[in-house]
Structure formats: structure tokens, C-alpha cells
C-alpha positions as CSV (number, residue, x, y, z in Angstrom):
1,X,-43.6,42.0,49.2
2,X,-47.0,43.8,48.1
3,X,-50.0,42.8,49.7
4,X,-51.3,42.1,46.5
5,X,-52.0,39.0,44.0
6,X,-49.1,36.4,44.0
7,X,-48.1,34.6,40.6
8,X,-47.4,31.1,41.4
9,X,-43.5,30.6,40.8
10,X,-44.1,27.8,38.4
11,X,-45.5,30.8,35.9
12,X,-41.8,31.8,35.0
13,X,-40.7,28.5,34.6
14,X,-38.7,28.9,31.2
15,X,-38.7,26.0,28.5
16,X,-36.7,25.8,25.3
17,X,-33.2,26.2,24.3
18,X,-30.4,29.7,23.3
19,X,-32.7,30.5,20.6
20,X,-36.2,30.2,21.7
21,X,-37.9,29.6,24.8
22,X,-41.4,29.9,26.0
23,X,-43.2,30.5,29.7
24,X,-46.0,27.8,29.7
25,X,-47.5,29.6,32.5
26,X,-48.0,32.6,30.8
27,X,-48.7,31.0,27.0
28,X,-51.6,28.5,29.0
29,X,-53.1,31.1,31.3
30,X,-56.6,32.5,31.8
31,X,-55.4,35.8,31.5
32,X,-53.8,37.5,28.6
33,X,-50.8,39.3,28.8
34,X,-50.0,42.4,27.0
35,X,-46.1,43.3,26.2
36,X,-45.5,46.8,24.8
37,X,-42.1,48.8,25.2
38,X,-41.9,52.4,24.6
39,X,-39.3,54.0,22.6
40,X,-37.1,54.6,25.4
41,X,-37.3,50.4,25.8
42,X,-37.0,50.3,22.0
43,X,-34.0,52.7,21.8
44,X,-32.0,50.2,24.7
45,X,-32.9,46.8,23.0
46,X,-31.6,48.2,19.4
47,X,-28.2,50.2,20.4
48,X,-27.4,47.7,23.1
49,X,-28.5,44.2,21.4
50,X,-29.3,44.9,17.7
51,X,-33.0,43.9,18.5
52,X,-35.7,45.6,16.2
53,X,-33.2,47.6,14.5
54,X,-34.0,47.7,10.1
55,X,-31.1,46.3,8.5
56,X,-30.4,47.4,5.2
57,X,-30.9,45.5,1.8
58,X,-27.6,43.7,0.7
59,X,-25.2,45.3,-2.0
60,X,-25.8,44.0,-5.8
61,X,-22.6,41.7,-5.2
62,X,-23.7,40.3,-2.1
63,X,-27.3,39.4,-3.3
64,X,-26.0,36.9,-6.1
65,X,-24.2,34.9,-3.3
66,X,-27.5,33.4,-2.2
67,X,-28.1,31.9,-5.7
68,X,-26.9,28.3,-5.9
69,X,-23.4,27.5,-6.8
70,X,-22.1,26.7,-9.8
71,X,-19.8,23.7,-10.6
72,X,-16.2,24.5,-11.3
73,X,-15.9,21.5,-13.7
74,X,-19.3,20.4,-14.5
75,X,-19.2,17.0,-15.5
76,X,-19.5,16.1,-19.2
């Protein structure tokens, strides 16, 4: 170990579920924390996860099947 500043272990302590969690140590703290990646980190997250990458808008065919959906027999 460094001889410098120790974090308290409880600052990691993850809450939350697959999708989402959240560090309450960090999100409550005195002190703000500043992410950043460079584009190396950038370059890893999107060929290796999909993260961050721009995804293309949907063919004209695929856009209508988001509209809602129309009865087959449609009652009289």
C-alpha cells in the first residue's frame, strides 16, 4: 500500500441491480469526482462492449413498426 490517503471500504459499496447501480459513498461525498476516459478508453469500451458507439437511424421499414398495431378484424 501507498502511504497516502485511505478511502474507507464502505465508499465502493455498490447498490442497485444488472442495469443500474450507484456508489453512495462516492454520490454522498465531500468531494467530487471527475470521470473522463480518453480515446484509447473510448476505443475499448465501444469495440469490446458496444458502449458509446452511434448507432444508425432505422431503415424506412423498420421505423413504421414502432407505430401502434392495427387490428386484424376490427370490430364492427
Amino acid at each position: 500500500m501507498s502511504g497516502g490517503p485511505t478511502v474507507p471500504e464502505d465508499t465502493f459499496r455498490a447498490e442497485g441491480h444488472c442495469c443500474a447501480i450507484t456508489l453512495p459513498g462516492i454520490r454522498d461525498g465531500d468531494t467530487a469526482v471527475e470521470f473522463a476516459a480518453d480515446q484509447a478508453v473510448k476505443a475499448y469500451l465501444a469495440d469490446a462492449w458496444g458502449i458509446g458507439e452511434v448507432q444508425a437511424e432505422p431503415p424506412a421499414e423498420q421505423a413504421d413498426a414502432r407505430s401502434a398495431p392495427v387490428a386484424i378484424n376490427p370490430p364492427k
